[in-house]
C-alpha positions as CSV (number, residue, x, y, z in Angstrom):
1,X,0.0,0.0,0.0
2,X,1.6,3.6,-0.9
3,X,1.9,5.8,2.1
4,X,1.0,8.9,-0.3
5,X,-2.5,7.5,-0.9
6,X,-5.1,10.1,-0.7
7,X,-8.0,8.6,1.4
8,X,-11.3,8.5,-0.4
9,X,-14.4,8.8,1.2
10,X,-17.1,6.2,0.8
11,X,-20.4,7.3,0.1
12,X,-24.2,5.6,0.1
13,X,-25.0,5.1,-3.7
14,X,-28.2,7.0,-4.4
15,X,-29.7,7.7,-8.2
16,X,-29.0,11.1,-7.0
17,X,-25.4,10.8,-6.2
18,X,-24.4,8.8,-9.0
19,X,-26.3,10.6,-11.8
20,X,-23.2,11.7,-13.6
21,X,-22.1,8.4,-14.2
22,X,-25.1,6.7,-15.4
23,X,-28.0,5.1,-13.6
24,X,-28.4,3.2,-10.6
25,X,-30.7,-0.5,-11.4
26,X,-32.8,-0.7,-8.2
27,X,-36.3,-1.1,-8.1
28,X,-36.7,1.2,-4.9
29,X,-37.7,4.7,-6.0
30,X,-38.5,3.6,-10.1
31,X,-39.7,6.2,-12.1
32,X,-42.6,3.0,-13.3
33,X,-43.8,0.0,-11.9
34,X,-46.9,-1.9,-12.3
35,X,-48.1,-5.6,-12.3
36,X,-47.9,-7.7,-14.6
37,X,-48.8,-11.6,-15.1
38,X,-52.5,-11.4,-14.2
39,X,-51.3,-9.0,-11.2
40,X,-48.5,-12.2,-10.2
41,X,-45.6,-9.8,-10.6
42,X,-44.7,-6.3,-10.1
43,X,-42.5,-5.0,-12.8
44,X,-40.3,-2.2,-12.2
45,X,-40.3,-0.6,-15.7
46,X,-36.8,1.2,-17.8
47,X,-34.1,1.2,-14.7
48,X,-31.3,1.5,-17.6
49,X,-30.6,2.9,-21.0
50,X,-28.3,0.1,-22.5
51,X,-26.0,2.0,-25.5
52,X,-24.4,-0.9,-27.2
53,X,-25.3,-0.3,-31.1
54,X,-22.1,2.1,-32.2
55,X,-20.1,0.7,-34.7
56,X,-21.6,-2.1,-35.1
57,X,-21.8,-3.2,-31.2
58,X,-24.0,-5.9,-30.2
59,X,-25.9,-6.5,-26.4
60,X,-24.4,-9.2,-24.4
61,X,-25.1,-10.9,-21.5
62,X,-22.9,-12.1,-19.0
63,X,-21.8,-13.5,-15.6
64,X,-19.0,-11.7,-14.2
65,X,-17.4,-13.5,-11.2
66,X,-15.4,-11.6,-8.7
67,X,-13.1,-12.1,-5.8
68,X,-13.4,-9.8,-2.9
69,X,-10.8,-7.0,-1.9
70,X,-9.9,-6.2,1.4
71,X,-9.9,-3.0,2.6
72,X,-7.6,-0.7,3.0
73,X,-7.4,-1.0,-0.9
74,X,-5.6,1.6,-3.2
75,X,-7.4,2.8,-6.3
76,X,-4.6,3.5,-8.6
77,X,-6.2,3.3,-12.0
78,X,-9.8,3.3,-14.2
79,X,-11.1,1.9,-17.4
80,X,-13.4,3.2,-19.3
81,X,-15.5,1.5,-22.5
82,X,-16.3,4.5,-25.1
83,X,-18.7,2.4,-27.7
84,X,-20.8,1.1,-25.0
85,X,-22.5,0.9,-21.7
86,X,-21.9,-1.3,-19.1
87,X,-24.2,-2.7,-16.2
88,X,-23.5,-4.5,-13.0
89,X,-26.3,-6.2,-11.6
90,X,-25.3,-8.7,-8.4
91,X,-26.8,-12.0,-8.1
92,X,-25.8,-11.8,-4.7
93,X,-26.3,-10.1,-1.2
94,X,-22.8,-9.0,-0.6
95,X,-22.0,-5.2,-0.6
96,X,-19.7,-3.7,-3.2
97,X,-17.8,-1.0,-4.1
98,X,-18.1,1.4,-7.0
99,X,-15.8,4.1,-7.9
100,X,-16.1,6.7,-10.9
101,X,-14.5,9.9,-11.6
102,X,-15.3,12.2,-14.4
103,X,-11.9,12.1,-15.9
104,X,-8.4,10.3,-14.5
105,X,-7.4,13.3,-13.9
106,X,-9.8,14.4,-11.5
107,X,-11.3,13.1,-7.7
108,X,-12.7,9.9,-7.9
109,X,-16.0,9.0,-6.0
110,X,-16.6,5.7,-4.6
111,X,-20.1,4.4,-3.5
112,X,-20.9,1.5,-1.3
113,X,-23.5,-0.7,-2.7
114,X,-26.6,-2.4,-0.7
115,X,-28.5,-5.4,-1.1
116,X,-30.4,-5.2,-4.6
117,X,-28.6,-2.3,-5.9
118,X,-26.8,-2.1,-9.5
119,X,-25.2,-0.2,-11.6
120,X,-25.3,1.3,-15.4
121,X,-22.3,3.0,-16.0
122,X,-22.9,5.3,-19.4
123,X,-20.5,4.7,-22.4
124,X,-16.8,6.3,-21.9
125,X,-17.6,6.5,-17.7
126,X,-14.6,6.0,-16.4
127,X,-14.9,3.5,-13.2
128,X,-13.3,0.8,-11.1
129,X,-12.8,-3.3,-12.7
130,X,-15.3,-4.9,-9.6
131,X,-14.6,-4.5,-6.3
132,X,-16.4,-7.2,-4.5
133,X,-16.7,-6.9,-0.2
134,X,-16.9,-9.5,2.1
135,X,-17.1,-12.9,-0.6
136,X,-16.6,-14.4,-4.2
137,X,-20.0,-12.3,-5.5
138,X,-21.9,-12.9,-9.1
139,X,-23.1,-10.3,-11.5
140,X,-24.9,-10.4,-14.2
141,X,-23.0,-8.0,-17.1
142,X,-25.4,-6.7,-19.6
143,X,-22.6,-4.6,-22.4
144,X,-21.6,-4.4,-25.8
145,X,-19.2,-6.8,-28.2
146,X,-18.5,-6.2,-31.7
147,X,-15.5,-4.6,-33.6
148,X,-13.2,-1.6,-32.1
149,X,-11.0,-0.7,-29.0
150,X,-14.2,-0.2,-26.4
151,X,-11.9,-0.5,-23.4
152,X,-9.2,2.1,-22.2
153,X,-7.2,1.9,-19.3
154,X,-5.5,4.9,-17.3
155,X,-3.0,5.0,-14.6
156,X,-3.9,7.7,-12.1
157,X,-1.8,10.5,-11.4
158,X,-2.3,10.1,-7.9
159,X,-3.7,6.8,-5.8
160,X,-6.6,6.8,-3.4
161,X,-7.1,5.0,-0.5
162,X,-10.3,3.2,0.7
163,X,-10.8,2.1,3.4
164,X,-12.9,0.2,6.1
165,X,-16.0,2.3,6.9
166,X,-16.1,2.8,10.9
């Protein structure tokens, strides 16, 4: 761990918080729900907009598998994809971590995740790879395959720390 590392707070992920980045997938607070199935099933209706179609992008779906990460846990770099978006949706109960910064250059912000929250991050939103909490956690990845670079990585100028909420 680099004894320079800035410590980063760690803040409750809201729709409100995290509207720069994209959308938070939770069915608490949806803009639409209503039942469906001969009234069987509450649907919570357009959480996400999914942006896979440039240059000839398709939609995928996926099961990402992550380990966790301890904390203290230095943030020292972010990807971005710039032809698609990306969406995390756990399968799980475990918390997570999500952190996203407008640019590399500039302060990152890092969200905890609850129980039956996930994320949409827009195309070219710089963010995090997964930072699972607590045990080996499950996500279903909805994002985009197809021709061209759609992943860019960038060492930070700085690192950040995060670390163990009190």
């Amino acid at each position: 761990m680099s004894a320079d590392a800035q410590p980063l707070a760690i803040e409750a992920l809201t729709r409100e918080a995290f509207a720069e980045f994209g959308e938070v997938i939770e069915a608490a607070g949806a803009a639409q729900s209503y039942a469906i199935n001969s009234g069987t099933t509450q649907r919570f209706h357009d959480l996400a907009t999914v942006d896979t179609g440039r240059e000839d992008g398709r939609t995928i779906v996926s099961i990402f598998r992550a380990q966790p990460r301890e904390l203290p846990f230095v943030v020292s770099m972010l990807e971005r994809h710039p032809l698609g978006s990306q969406a995390f949706v756990p399968l799980g109960a475990q918390p997570y971590l999500v952190v996203v910064a407008s640019d590399p250059q500039s302060v990152p912000r890092a969200f905890l995740a609850r129980e039956g929250q996930g994320v949409n991050y827009r195309a070219g939103t710089w963010h995090h790879p997964l930072l699972a909490l607590e045990a080996v956690s499950d996500f279903l990845v909805i994002d985009r395959a197809g021709p061209g670079n759609n992943c860019d990585e960038a060492e930070l100028p700085r690192q950040w720390l995060l670390l163990r909420q009190s």
